[in-house]
C-alpha positions in Angstrom: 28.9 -3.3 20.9 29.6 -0.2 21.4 31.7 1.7 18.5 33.2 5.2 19.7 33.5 7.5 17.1 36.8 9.6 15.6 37.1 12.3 12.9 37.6 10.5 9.3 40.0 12.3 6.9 38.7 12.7 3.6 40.3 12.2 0.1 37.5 12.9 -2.6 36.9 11.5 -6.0 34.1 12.4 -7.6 32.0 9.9 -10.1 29.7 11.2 -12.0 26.2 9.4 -12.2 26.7 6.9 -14.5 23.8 4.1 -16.0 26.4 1.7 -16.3 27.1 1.1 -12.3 25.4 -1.2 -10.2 25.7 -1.7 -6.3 26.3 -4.9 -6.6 29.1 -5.2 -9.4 32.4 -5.8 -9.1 34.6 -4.8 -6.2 35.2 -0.6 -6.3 38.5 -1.4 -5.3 40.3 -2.8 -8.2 42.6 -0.5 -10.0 43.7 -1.2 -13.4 47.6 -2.5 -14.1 50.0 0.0 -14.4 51.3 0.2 -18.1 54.7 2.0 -17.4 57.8 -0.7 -17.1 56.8 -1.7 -13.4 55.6 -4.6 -11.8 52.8 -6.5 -12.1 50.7 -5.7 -9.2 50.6 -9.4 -7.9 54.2 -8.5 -7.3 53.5 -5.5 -6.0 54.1 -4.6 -1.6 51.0 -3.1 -1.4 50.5 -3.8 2.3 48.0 -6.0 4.6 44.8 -6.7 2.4 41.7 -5.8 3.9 40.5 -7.8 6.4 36.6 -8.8 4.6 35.4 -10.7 8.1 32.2 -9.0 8.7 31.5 -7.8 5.3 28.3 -8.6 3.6 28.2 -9.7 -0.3 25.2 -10.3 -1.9 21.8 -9.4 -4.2 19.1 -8.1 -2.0 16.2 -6.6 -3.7 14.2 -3.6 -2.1 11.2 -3.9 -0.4 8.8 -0.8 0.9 6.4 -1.2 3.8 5.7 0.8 7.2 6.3 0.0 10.6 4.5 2.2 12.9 0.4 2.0 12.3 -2.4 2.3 14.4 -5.9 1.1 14.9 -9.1 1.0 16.6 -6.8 -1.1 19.2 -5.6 2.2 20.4 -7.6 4.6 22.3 -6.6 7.3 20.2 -7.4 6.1 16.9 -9.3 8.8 14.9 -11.0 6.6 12.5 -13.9 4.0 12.4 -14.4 1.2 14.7 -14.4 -1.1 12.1 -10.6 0.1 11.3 -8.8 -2.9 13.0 -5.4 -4.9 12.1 -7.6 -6.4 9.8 -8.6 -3.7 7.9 -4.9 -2.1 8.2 -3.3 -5.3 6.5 -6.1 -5.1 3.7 -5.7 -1.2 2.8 -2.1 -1.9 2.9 -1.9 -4.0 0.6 -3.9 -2.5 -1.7 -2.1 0.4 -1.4 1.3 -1.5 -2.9 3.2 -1.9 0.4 5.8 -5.1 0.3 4.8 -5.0 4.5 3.5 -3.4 7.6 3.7 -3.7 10.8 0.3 -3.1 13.7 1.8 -1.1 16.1 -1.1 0.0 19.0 -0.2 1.2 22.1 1.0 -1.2 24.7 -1.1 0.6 27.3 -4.2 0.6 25.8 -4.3 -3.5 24.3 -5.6 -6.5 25.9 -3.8 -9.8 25.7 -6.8 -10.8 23.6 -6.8 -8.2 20.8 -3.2 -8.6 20.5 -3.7 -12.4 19.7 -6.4 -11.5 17.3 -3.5 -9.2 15.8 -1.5 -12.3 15.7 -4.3 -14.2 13.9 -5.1 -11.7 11.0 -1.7 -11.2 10.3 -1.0 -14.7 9.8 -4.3 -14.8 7.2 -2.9 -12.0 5.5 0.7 -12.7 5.1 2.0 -14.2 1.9 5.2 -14.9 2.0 6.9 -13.9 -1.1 4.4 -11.3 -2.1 3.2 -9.5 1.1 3.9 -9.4 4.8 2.0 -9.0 7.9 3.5 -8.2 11.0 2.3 -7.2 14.5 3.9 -5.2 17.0 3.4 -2.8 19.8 4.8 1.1 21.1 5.4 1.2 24.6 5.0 5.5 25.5 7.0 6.4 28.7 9.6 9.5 28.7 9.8 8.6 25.1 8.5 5.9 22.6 9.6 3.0 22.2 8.8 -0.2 19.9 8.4 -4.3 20.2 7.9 -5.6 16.4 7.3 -9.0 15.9 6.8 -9.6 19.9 4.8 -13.3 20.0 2.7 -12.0 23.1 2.2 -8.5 25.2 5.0 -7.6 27.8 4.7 -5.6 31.0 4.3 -2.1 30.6 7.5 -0.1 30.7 7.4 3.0 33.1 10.5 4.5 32.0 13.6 3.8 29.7 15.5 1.6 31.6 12.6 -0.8 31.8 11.7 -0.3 28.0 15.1 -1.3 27.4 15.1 -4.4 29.8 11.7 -5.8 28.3 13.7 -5.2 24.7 16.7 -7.2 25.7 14.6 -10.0 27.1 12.4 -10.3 24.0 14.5 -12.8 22.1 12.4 -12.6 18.8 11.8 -8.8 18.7 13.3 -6.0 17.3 13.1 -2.5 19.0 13.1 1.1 17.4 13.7 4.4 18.7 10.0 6.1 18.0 10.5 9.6 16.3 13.2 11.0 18.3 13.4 13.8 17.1 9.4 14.6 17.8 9.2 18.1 19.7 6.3 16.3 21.6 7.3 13.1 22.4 11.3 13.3 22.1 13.7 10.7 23.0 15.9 12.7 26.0 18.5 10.6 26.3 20.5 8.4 24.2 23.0 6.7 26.4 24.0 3.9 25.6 22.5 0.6 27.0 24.7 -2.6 25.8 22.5 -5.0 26.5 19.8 -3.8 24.7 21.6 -2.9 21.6 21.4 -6.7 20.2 18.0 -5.6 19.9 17.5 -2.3 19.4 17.8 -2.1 15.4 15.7 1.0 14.0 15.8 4.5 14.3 12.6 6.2 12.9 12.9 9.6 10.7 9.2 10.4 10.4 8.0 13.1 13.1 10.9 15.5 12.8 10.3 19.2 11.9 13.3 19.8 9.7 15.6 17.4 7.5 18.5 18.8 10.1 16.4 17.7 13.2 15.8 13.8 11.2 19.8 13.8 10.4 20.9 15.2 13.9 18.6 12.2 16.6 20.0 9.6 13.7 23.9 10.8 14.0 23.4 11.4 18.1 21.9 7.8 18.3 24.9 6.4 16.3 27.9 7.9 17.9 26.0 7.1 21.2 27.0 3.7 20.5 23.7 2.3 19.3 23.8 0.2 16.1 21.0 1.4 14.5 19.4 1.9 10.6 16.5 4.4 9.7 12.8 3.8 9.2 10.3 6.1 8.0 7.1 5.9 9.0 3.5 6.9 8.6 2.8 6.1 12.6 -0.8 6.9 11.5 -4.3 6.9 13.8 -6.5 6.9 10.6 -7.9 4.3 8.3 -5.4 5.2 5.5 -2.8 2.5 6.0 -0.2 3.0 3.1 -1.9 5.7 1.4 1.4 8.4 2.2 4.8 8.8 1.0 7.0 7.8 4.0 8.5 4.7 3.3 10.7 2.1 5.5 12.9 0.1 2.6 14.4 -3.3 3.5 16.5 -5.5 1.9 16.0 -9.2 2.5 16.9 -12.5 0.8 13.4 -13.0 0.3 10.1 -11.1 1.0 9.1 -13.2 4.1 8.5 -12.1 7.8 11.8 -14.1 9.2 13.6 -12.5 6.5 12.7 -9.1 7.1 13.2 -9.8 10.3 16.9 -10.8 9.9 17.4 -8.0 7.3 16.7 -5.3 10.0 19.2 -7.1 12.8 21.7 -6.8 9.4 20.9 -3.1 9.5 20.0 -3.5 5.2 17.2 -0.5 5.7 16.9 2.9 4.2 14.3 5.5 5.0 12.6 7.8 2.6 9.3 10.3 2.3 9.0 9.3 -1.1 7.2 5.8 -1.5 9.3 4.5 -4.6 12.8 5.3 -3.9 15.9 2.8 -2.9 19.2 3.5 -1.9 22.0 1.4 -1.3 25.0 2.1 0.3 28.4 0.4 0.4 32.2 -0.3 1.1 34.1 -1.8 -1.8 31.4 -4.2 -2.3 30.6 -4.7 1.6 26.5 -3.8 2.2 25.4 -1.3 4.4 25.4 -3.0 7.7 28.7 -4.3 7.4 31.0 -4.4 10.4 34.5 -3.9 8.6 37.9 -4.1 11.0 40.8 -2.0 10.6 40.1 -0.7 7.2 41.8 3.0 6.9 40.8 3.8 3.2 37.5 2.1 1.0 35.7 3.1 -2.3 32.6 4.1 -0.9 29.7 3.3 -3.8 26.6 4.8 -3.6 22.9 4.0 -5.8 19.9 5.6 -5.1 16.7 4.9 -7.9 13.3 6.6 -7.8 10.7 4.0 -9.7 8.9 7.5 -11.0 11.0 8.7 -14.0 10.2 12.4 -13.2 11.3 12.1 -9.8 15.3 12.5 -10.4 18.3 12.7 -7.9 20.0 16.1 -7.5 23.0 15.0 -5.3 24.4 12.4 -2.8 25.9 13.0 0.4 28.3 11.0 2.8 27.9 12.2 6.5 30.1 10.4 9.8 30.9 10.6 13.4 29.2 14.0 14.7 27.2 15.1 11.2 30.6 15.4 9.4 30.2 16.4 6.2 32.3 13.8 4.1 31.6 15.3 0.8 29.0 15.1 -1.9 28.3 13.9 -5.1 26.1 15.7 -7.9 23.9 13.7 -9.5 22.4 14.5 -13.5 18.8 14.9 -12.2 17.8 11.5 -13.7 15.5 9.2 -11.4 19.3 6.6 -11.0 22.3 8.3 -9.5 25.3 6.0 -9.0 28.5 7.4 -7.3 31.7 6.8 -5.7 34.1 8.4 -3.5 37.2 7.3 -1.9 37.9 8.3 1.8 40.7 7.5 4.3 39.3 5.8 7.4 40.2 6.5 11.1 38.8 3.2 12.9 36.6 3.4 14.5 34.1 5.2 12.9 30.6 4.5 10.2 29.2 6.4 7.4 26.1 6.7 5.8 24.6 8.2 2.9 21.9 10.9 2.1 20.5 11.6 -1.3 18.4 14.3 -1.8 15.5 14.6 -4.7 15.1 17.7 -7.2 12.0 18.2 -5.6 13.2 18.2 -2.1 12.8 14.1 -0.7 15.4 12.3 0.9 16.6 9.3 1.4 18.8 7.9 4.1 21.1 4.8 4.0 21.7 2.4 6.6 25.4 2.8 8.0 28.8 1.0 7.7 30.4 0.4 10.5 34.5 0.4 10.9 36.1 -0.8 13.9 39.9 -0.8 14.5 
């Protein structure tokens, strides 16, 4: 659907980080009794409530994997020939990834390496500890991705029939490869409906500058697209999971069908540092959510680093066009939880950035408001 974006007036309040907060406490929005001779507030005209259809409650834990990998399926893999989806589940898994995804080129693989894909993946999965997924990248004007597709589609030429073949493959979900690659760039973002139920990732990894990763994300959302961030190695070597990019999901449990339904929910985040979370929400309602005629919410913020010397320097809220919505110091510890109240425009979204002392990022999935 598409969601056309506005300017969002801002009213600040700052919260400092605090060990005490948690993402998924109590809702932001409660405001003690007044104490000075008036009302209680149940008896209080404090308007419509806000309308909670669409917003998403819950626990979901983190989990760190990569979803753009290569192998000696693709014609340009600069490793071994022993370096197939095999291999690539092994090393990633011994490297500490939660999941990967097989991702060769759709114009280099045979119908029968992409079932033995299939068939490895389904050896090494574990659900609950470790997930296997296959996938392909389709390369036309720019690159485009089918993860979790059951069998090999028909090469797409062009955008329009990447986007076709993504709307008809009920059980996949697509990704905009590193769009902001100076090499291999998505062009164009317009807006394709009928694709959008599908298309659910925007990759990070490839960018030159933090500005250039921000600005495809923010030109991809006010498009229209509903989208959340990965971050990627998109490796041709045999070093799956050895680097620092990380795609973070949040599932109900760490199982294929659950990531799977975690990324059409949008609960991702994208970093470049390989222990880092960050969640991201609206008076309680996830990242993800899809709120209706909301004009003001508590917007909480908690990004953790798993390394203790690895602390949070600040948090930022960005919307419609890069708009700076204001940000957040953190105390340089490795938790930073914040909050900040802002008045809502509908329709609009917001996301969050948190940057590292020593320069990483992470980037939240967004929430969306409609009117």
């Amino acid at each position: 659907m598409t969601r056309p974006t506005v300017p969002v007036a801002l009213s600040l309040l700052l919260a400092a980080c605090a060990s005490e907060t948690s993402p998924s406490g109590a809702d932001a929005s409660a405001r003690d009794a007044a104490d000075d001779g008036s009302p209680p507030a149940a008896d209080v005209d404090a308007g419509p409530a806000q309308d909670r259809t669409g917003c998403v409650e819950g626990d979901f834990a983190p989990q760190r994997g990569d979803l753009h990998n290569h192998t000696s399926y693709s014609a340009d893999f600069d490793g071994p020939s022993s370096g197939n989806p095999a291999a690539a589940f092994r090393s990633a898994r011994d490297h500490g990834l939660d999941f990967i995804a097989v991702t060769d080129h759709l114009n280099y693989l045979t119908a029968w390496e992409y079932s033995q894909c299939r068939t490895v993946a389904d050896a090494a999965n574990q659900p609950g500890s470790f997930a296997a997924i296959c996938g392909y990248e389709a390369q036309f004007h720019g690159h485009g991705m089918f993860l979790f597709a059951w069998s090999l589609t028909s090469f797409p030429t062009s955008r329009s029939q990447y986007f076709d073949r993504i709307e008809a493959c009920d059980e996949c979900v697509g990704q905009f490869n590193h769009p902001a690659n100076t090499r291999f760039p998505w062009l164009d973002f317009s807006y394709v409906a009928a694709a959008d139920k599908n298309m659910e990732l925007i990759e990070l990894n490839g960018a030159h500058s933090p500005e250039a990763r921000l600005g495809a994300y923010v030109e991809a959302l006010d498009a229209g697209w509903s989208v959340s961030p990965s971050w990627n190695s998109d490796t041709h070597l045999d070093n799956w999971g050895s680097g620092e990019n990380r795609t973070i999901v949040y599932p109900t449990t760490l199982t294929r069908e659950h990531l799977r339904d975690a990324m059409h929910a949008h609960r991702t985040a994208a970093s470049n540092d390989r222990n880092t979370s960050l969640v991201l929400k609206a008076d309680g309602c996830w990242m993800g959510s899809s709120l209706s005629g909301w004009t003001s919410a508590a917007i909480e913020v908690e990004a953790n680093d798993g390394d203790a010397a690895d602390g949070f320097a600040s948090v930022r809220l960005v919307g419609p066009g890069g708009a700076d919505l204001g940000t957040m110091t953190c105390d340089g510890s490795n938790r930073c939880a914040v909050s900040q109240t802002i008045d809502l425009a509908p329709p609009t979204w917001v996301l969050a950035v948190a940057s590292e002392t020593d320069g990483d990022l992470v980037f939240s999935a967004p929430i969306w408001i409609a009117p």
